[in-house]
N, C-alpha and C positions, 0 to 999 in steps of 0.2 A: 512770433516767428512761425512760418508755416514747417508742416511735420515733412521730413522729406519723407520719399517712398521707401517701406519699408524694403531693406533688402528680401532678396526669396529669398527663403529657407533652404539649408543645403538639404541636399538629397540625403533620403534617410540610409543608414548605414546597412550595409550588405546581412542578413542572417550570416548570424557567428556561427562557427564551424561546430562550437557545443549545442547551440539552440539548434542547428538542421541534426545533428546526430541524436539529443535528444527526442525530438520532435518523430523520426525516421523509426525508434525505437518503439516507442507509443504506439505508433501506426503499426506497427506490424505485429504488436502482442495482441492475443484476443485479450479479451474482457476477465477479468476472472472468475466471475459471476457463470462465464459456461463453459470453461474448463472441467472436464469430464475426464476424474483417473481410474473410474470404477475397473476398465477395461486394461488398468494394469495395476493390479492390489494383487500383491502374493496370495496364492491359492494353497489352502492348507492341506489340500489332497493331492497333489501334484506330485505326481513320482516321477522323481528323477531315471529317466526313459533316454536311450541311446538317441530319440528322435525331439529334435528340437527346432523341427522345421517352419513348425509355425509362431514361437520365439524370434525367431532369428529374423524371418516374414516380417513381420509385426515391427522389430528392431530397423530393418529396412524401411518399410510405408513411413516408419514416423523419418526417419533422418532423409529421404529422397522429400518429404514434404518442408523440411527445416530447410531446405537446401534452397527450395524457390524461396520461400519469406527471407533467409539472409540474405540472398542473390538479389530478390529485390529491395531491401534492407541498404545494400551497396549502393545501389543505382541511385539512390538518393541522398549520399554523401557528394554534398560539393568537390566539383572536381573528378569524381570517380568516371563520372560519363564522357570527359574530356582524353581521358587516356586510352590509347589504342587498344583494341578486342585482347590479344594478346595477352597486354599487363595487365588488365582486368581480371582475364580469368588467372591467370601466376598469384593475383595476389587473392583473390577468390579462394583458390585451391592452396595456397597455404596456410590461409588463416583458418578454412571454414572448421575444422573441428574444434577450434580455442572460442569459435561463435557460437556453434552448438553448445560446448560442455556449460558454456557461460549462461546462453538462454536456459539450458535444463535447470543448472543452479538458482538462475534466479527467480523459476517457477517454484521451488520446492520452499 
């Protein structure tokens, strides 16, 4: 009996919404081989001084830089690029500090 033709193979299954979230995570953490916290280790001579300017500085640089890696972080959740600028950023600017506290955490 001759082999009939094999059917095609169905199309392979769309990346799951966990494998693109994980995958998205990856990509945007560095290495941890050059992660560098020298430049925030408590200083044992620091007197507590009315001026905490360059704290606060410091506290901003890193969270306006958190801010683009989640932001692009988002962009690459299936779907998120499908919804209007709007509901993008709504849902951007509600989550983003429950994104940061979670990244900081899962540095340490």
């Amino acid at each position: 009996k001759p082999k009939s033709p094999q059917e095609p193979s169905p199309p392979s299954p769309p990346v799951s919404l966990i494998s693109a979230l994980v995958r998205a995570h990856v990509d945007s953490n560095p290495a941890m081989t050059s992660l560098d916290y020298s430049r925030f280790q408590a200083n044992p001579d620091y007197q507590m001084s009315g001026d905490d300017t360059q704290h606060i500085q410091q506290f901003y640089d890193l969270l306006t830089g958190s801010m683009e890696i989640i932001r692009g972080w988002a962009e690459k959740i299936p779907g998120f690029a499908d919804l209007p600028k709007a509901d993008q950023d709504l849902l951007f600017e509600s989550a983003f500090l429950e994104l940061f506290v979670l990244r900081l955490a899962y540095r340490i």
